[in-house]
Structures are given as structure tokens and as C-alpha cells.
The first five atom37 places (N, CA, C, CB, O) and aatype in JSON, in Angstrom:
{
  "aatype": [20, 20, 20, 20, 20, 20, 20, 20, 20, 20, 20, 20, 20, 20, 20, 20, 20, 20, 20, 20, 20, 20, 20, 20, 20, 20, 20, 20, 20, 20, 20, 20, 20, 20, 20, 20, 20, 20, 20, 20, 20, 20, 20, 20, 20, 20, 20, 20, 20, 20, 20, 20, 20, 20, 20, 20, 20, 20, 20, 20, 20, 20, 20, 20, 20, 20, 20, 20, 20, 20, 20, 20, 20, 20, 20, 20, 20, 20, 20, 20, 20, 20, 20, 20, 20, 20, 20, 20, 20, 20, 20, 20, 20, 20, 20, 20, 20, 20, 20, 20, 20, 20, 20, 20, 20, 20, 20, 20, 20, 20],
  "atom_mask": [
    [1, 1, 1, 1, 1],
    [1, 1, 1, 1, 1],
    [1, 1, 1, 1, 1],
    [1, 1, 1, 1, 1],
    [1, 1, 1, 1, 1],
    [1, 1, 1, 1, 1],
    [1, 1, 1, 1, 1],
    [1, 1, 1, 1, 1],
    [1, 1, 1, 1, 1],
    [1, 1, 1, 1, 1],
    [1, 1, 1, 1, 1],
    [1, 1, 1, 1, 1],
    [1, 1, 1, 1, 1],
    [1, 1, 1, 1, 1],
    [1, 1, 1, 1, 1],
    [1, 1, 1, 1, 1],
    [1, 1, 1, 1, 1],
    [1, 1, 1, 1, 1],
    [1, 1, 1, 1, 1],
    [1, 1, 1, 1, 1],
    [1, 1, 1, 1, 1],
    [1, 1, 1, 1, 1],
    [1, 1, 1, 1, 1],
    [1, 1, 1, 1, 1],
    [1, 1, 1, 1, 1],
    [1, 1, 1, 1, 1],
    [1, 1, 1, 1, 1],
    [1, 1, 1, 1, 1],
    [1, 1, 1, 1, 1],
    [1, 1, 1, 1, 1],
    [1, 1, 1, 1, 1],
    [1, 1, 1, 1, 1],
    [1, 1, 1, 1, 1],
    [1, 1, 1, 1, 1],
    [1, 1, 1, 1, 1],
    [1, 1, 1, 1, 1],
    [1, 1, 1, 1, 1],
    [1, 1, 1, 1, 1],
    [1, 1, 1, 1, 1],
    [1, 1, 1, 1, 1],
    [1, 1, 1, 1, 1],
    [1, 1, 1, 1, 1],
    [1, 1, 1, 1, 1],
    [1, 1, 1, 1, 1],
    [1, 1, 1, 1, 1],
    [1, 1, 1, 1, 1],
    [1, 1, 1, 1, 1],
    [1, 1, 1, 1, 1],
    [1, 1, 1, 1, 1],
    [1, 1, 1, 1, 1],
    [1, 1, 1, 1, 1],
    [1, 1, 1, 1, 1],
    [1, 1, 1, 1, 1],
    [1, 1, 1, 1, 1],
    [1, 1, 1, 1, 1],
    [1, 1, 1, 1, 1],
    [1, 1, 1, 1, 1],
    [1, 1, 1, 1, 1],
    [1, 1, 1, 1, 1],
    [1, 1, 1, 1, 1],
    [1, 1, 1, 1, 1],
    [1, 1, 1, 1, 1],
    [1, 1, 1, 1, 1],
    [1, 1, 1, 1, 1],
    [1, 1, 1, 1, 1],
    [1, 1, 1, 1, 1],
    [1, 1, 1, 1, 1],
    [1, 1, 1, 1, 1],
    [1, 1, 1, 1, 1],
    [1, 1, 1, 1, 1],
    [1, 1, 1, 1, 1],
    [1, 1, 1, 1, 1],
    [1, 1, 1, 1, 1],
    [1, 1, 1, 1, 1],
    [1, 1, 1, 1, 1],
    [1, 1, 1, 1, 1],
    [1, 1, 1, 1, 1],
    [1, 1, 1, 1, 1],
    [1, 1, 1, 1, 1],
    [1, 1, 1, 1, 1],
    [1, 1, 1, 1, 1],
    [1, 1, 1, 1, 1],
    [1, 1, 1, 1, 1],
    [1, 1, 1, 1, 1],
    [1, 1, 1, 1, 1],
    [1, 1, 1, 1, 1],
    [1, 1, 1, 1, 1],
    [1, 1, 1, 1, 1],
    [1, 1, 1, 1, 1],
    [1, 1, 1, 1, 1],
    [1, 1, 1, 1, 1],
    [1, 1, 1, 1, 1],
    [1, 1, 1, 1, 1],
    [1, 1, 1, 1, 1],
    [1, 1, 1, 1, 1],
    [1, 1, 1, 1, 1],
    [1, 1, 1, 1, 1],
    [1, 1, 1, 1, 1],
    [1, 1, 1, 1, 1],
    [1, 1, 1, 1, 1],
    [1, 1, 1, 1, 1],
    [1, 1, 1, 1, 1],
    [1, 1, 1, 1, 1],
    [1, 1, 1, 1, 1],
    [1, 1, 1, 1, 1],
    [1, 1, 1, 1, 1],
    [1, 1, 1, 1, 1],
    [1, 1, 1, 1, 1],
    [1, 1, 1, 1, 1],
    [1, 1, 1, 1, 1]
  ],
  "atom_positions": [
    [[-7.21, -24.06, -8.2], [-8.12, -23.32, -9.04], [-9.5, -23.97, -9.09], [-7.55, -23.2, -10.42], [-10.52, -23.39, -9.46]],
    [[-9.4, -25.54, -8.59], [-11.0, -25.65, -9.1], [-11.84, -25.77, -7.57], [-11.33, -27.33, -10.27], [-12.89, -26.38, -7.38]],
    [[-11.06, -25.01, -6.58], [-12.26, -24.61, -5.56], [-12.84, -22.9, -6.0], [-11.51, -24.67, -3.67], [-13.87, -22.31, -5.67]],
    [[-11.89, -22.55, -6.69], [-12.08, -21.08, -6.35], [-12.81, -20.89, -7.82], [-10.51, -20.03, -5.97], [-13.0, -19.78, -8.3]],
    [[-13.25, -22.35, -8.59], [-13.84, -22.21, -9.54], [-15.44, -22.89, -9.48], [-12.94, -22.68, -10.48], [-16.49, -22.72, -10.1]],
    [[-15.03, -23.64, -8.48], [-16.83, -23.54, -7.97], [-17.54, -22.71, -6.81], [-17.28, -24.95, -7.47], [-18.55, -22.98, -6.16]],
    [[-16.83, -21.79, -6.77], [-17.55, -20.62, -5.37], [-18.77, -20.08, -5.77], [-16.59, -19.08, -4.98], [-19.27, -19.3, -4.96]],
    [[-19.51, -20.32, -6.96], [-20.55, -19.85, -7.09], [-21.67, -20.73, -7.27], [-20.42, -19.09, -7.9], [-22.51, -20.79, -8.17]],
    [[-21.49, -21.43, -6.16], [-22.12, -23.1, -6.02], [-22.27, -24.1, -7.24], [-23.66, -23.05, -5.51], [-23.15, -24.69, -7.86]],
    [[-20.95, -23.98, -7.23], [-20.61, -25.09, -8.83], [-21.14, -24.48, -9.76], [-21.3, -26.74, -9.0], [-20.79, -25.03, -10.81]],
    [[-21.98, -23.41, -10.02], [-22.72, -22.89, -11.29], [-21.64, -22.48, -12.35], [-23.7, -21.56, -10.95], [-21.02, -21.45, -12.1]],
    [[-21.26, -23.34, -13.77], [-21.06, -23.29, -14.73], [-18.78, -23.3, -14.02], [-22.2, -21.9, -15.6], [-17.75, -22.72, -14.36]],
    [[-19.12, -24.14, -13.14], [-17.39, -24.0, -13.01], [-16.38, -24.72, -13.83], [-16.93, -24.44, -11.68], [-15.28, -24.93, -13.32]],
    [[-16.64, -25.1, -15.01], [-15.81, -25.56, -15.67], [-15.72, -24.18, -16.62], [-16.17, -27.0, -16.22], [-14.61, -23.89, -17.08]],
    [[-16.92, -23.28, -16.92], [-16.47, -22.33, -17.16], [-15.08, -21.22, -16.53], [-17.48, -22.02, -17.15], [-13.97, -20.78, -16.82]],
    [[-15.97, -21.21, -15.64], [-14.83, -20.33, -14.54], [-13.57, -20.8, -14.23], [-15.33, -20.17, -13.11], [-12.74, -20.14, -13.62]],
    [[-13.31, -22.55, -14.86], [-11.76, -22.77, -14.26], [-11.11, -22.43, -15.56], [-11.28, -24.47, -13.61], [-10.0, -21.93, -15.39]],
    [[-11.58, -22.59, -17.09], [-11.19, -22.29, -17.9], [-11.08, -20.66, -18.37], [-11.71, -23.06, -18.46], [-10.5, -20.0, -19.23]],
    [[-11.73, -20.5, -17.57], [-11.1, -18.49, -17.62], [-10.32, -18.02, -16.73], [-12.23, -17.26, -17.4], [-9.52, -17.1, -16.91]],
    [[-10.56, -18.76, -15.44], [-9.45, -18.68, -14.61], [-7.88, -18.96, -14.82], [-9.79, -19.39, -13.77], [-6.99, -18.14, -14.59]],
    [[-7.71, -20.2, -15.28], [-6.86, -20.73, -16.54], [-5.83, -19.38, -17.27], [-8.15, -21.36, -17.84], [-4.61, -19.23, -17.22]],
    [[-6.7, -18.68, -17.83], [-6.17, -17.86, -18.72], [-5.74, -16.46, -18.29], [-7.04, -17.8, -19.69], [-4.82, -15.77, -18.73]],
    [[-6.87, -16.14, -17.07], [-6.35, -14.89, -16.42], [-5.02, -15.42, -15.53], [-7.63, -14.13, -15.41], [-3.98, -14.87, -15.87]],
    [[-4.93, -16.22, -14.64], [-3.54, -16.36, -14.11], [-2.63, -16.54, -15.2], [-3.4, -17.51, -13.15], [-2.13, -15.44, -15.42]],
    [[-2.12, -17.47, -16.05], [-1.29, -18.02, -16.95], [-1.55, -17.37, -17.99], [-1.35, -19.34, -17.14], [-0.54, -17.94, -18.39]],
    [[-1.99, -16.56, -19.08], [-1.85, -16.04, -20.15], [-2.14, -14.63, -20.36], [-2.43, -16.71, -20.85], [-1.91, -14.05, -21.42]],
    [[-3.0, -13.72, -18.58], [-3.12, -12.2, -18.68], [-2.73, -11.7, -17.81], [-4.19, -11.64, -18.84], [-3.03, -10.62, -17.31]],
    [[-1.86, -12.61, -17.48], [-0.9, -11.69, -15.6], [-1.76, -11.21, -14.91], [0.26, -10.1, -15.63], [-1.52, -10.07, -14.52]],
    [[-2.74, -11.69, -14.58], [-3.91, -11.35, -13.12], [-4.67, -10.61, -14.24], [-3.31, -10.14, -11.33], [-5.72, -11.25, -14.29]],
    [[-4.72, -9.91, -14.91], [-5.85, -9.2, -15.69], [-6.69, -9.63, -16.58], [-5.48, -8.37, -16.29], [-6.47, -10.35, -17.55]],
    [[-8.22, -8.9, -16.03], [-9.32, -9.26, -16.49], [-9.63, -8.87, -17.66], [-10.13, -9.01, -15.81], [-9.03, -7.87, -18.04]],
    [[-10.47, -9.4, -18.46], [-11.16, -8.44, -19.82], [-12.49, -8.41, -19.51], [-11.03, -9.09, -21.48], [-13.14, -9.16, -18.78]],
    [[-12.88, -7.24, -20.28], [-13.96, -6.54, -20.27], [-15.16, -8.13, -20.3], [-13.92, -5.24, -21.72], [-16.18, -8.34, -19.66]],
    [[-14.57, -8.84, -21.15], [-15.35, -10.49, -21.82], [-15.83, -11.44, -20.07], [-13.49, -11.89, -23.12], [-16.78, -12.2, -19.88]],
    [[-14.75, -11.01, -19.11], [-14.38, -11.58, -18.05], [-14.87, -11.62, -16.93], [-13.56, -11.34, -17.87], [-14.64, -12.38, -16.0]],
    [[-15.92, -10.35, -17.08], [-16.47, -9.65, -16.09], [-17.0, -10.8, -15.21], [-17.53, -8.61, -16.6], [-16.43, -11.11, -14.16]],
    [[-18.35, -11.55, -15.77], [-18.78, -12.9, -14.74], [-17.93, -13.72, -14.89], [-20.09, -13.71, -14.96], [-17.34, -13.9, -13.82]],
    [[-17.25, -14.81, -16.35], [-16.25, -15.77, -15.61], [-14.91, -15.58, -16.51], [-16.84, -17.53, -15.57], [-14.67, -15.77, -17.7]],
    [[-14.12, -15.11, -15.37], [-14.12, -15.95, -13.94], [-14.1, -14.53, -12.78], [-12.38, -17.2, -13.76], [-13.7, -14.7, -11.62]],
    [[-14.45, -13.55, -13.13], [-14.31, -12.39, -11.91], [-15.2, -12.87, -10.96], [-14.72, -10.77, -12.27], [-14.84, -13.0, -9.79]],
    [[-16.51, -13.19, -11.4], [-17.44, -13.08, -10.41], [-16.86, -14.44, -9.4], [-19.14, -13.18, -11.09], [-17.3, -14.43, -8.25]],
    [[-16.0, -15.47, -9.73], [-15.7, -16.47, -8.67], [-14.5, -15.9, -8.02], [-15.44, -17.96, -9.21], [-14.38, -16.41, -6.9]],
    [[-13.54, -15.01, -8.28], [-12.64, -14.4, -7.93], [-13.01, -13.26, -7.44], [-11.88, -14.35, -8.73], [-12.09, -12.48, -7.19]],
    [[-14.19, -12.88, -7.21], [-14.47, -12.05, -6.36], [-14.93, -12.51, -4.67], [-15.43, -11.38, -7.08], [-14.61, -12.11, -3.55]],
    [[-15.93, -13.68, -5.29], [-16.66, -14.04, -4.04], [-15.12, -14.73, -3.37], [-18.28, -15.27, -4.31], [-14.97, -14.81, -2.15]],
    [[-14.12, -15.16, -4.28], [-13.64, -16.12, -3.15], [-12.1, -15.14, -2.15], [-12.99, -17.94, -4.18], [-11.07, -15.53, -1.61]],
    [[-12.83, -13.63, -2.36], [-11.64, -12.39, -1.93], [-12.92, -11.88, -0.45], [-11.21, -10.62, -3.75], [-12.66, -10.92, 0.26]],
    [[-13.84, -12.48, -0.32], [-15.01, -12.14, 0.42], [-15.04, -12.49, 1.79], [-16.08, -12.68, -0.15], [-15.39, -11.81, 2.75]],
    [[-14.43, -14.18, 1.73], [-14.44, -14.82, 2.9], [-13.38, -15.98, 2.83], [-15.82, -15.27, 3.21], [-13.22, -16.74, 1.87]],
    [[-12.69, -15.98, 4.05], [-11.45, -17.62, 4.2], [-12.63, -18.07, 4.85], [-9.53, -17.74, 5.38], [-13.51, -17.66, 5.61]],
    [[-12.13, -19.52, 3.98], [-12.6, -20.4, 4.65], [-11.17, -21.58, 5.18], [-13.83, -20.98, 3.7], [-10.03, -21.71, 4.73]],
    [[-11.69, -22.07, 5.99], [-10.63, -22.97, 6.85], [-10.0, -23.5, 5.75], [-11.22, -24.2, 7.93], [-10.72, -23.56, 4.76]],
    [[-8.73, -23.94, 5.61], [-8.45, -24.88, 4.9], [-8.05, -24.36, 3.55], [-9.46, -25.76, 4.92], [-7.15, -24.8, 2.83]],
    [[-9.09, -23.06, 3.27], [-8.07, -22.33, 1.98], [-7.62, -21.17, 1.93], [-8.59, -22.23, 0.78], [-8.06, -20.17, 1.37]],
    [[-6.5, -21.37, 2.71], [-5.8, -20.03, 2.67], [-5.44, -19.22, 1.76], [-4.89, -20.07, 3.1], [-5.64, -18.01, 1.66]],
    [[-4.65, -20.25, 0.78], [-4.1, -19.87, -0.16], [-5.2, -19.36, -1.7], [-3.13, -21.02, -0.27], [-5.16, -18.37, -2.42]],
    [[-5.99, -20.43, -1.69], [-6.89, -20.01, -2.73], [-7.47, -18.42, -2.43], [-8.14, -21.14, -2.78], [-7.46, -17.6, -3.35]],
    [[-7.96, -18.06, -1.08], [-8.26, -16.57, -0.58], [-7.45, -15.47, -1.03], [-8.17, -16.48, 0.86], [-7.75, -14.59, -1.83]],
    [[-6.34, -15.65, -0.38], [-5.32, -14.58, -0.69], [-5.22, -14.65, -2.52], [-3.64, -15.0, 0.24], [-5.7, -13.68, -3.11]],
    [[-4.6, -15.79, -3.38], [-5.22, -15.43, -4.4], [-6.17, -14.66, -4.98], [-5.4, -16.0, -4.58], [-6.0, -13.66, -5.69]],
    [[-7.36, -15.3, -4.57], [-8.36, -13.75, -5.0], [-8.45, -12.56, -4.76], [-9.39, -13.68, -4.76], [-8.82, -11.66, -5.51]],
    [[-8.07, -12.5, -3.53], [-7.78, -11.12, -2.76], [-7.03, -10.17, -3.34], [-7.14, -11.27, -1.56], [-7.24, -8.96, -3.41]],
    [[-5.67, -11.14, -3.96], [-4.16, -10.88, -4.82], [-4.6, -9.8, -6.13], [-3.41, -12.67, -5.6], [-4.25, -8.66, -6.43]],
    [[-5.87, -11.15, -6.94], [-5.85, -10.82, -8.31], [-7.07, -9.61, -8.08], [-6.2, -12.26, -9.45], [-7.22, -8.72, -8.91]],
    [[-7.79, -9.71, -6.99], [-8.71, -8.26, -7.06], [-7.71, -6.94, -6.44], [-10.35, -8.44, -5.9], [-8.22, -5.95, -6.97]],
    [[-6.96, -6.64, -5.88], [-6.03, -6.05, -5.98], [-5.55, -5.39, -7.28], [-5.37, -6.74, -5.53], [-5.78, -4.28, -7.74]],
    [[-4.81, -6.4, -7.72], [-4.19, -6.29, -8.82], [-5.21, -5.71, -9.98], [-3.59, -7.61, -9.1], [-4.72, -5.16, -10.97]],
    [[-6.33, -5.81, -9.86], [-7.1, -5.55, -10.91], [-7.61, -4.07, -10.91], [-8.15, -6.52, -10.93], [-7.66, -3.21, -11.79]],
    [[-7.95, -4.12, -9.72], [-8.23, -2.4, -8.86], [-7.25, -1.41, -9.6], [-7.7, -2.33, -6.83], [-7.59, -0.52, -10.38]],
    [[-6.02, -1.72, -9.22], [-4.86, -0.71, -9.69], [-4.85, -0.79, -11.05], [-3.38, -1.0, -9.17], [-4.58, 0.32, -11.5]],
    [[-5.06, -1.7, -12.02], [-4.86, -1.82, -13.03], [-6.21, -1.41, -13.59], [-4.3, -2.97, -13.25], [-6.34, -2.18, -14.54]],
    [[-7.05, -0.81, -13.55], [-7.98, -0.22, -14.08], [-9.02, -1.0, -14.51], [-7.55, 0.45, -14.94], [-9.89, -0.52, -15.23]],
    [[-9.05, -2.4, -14.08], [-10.36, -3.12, -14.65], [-11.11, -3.42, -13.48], [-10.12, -4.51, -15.5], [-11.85, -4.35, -13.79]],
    [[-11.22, -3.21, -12.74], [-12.23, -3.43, -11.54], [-12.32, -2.39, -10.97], [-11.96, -4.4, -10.54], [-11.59, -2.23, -9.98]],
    [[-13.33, -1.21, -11.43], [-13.48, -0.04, -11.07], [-14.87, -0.13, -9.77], [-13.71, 0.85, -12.54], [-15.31, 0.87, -9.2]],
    [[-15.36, -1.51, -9.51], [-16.3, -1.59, -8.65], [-15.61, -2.02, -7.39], [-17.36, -2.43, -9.11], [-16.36, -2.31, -6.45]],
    [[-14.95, -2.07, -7.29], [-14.05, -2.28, -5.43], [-13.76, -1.43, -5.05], [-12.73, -2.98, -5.06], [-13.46, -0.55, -5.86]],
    [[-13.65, -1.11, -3.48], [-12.71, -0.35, -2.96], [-12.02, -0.54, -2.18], [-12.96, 0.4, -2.67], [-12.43, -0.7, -1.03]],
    [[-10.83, -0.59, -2.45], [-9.68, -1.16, -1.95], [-9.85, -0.61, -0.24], [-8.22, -0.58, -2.89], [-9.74, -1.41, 0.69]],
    [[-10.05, 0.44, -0.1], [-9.91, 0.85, 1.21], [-10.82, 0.35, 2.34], [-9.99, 2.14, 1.16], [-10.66, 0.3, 3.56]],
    [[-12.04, -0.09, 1.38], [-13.28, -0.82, 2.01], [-13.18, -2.47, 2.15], [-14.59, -0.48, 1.06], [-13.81, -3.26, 2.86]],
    [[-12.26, -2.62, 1.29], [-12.42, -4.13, 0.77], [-11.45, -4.66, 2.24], [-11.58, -4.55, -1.23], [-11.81, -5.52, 3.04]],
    [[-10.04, -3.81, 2.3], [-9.22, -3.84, 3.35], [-10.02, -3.98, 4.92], [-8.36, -2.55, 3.18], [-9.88, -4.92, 5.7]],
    [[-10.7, -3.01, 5.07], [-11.11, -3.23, 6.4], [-11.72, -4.15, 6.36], [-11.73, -2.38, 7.04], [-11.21, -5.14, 6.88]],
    [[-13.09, -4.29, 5.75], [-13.68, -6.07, 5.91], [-12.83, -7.32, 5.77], [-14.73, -6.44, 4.76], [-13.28, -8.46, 5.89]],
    [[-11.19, -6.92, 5.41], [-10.65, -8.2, 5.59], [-9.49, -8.11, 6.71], [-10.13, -8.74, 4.17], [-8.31, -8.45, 6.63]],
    [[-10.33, -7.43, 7.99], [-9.43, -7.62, 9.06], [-9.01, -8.62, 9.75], [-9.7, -7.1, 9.77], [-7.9, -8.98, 10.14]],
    [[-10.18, -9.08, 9.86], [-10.4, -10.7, 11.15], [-9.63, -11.8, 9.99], [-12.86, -11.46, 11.63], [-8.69, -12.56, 10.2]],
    [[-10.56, -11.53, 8.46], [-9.51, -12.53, 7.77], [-7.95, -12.64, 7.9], [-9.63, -12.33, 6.47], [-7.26, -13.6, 8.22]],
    [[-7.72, -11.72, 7.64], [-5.9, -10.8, 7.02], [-5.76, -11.79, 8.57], [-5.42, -8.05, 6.94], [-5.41, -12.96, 8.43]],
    [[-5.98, -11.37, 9.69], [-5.53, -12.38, 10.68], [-5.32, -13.24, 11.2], [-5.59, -12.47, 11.06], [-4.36, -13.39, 11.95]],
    [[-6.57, -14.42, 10.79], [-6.06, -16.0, 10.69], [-5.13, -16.33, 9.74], [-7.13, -16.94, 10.38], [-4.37, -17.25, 10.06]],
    [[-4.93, -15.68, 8.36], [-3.87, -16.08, 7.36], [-2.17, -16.59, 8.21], [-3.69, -14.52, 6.25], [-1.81, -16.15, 9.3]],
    [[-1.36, -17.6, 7.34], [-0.27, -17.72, 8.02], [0.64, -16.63, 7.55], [0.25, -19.04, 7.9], [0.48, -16.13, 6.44]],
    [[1.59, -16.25, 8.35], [1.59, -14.83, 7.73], [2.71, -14.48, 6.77], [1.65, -13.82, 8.8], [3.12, -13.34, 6.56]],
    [[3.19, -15.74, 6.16], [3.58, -15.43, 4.29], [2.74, -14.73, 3.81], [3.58, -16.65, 3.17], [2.95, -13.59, 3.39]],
    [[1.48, -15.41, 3.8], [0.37, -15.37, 3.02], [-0.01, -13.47, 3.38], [-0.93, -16.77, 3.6], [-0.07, -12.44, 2.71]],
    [[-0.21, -13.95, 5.11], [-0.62, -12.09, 5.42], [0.32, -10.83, 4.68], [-0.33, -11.71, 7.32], [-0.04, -9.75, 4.22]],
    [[1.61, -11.43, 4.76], [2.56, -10.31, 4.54], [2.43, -10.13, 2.89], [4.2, -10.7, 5.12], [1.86, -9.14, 2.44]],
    [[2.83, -10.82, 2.3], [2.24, -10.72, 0.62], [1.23, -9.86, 0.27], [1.63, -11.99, 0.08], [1.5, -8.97, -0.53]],
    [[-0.56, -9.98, 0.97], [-1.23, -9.28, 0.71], [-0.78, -8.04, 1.52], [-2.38, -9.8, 0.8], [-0.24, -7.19, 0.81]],
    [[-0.84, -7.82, 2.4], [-0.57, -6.76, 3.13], [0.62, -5.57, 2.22], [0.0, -7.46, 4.59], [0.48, -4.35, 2.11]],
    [[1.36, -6.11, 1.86], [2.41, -5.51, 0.75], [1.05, -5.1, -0.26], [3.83, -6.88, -0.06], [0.7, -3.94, -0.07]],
    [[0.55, -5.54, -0.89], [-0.37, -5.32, -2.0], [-0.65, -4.24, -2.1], [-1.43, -5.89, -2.03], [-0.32, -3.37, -2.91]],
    [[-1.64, -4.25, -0.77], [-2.45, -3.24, 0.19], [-1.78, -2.06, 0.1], [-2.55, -3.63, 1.73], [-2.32, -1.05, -0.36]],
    [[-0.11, -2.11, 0.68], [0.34, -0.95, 0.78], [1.49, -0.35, -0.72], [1.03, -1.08, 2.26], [2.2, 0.66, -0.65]],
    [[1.43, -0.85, -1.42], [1.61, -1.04, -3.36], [0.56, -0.39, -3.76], [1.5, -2.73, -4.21], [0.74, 0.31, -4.76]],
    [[-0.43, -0.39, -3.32], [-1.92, 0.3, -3.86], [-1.9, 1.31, -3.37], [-3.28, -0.29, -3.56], [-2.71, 1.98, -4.02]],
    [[-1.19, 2.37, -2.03], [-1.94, 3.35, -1.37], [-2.9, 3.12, -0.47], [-2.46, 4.0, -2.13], [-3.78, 3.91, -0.11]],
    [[-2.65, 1.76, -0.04], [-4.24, 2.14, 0.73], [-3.48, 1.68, 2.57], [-6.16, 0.57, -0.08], [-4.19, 1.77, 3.57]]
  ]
}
């Protein structure tokens, strides 16, 4: 959590790990309206791009923007858009990781 809590070049990430904190462990992936910048906005950028080395933190975000889509609080994604820009990603993943999201993907309709 505390890479995917400084993705917004360390800006205010002790904020973002402590909301992060609470959306995994105390709101089952869901955001509040309160939530919108932290911690969405680091859980967004870090559903944007893998980087080497964090697989897992990616698919996480990827996971909880998903999850948020269907669940009615992230009415600014589109899943169907978000999917294709994560082709080349979805493909380096090891593919636990691929198959998990990929299930998501197809849990959502898309």
C-alpha cells in the first residue's frame, strides 16, 4: 500500500495510505463520496500503468477501480475503455494476477 500511496509523486501520501487503509480493510473496495482525491486519485493513477516490479500493487488498483465502476461510485471510468488500454499491460501480468482481473472484466459485462 505505500507504493500505491505515493503515485502521486509522494504528494500528501501518508494521506492516501491512511484512506487507502480504510477503503481496503473497513469499505470492501468502496469509495466515499469524502474519497474522491484520497485515496481514489492514487488508485486510479496506479490502474493506468505496471510498472516492473509491481504487479500486484497494479492489478489491485485495477481490482478496486473495477469494483467501484459496478458499484456505482466511479461513474467517471469506462470499463470498456479502461480494458482496452490495459492490453499490453493485462499481458506482462503473471497470469494469477491476469486471470483474477480478467474475471472482473468479465463480472462487469465488459
Amino acid at each position: 500500500m505505500h507504493f500505491i500511496s505515493h503515485l502521486d509523486y509522494g504528494c500528501d501520501s501518508d494521506k492516501h495510505y491512511e484512506e487507502l487503509q480504510k477503503v481496503i480493510f473497513e469499505q470492501n473496495g468502496i469509495t466515499s463520496d469524502e474519497q474522491f482525491w484520497y485515496p481514489y486519485e492514487v488508485i486510479e493513477l496506479g490502474s493506468y500503468d505496471l510498472q516492473d516490479g509491481h504487479e500486484r500493487e497494479f492489478a489491485i488498483c485495477v481490482l478496486l477501480v473495477i469494483h467501484n465502476v459496478v458499484n456505482g461510485t466511479d461513474p467517471s471510468n469506462d470499463l470498456e475503455s479502461k480494458f482496452n488500454g490495459q492490453a499490453q499491460a493485462l499481458d506482462r501480468l503473471p497470469e494469477q494476477l491476469r486471470s483474477i482481473i480478467l474475471s472482473a472484466y468479465v463480472e462487469a459485462n465488459i
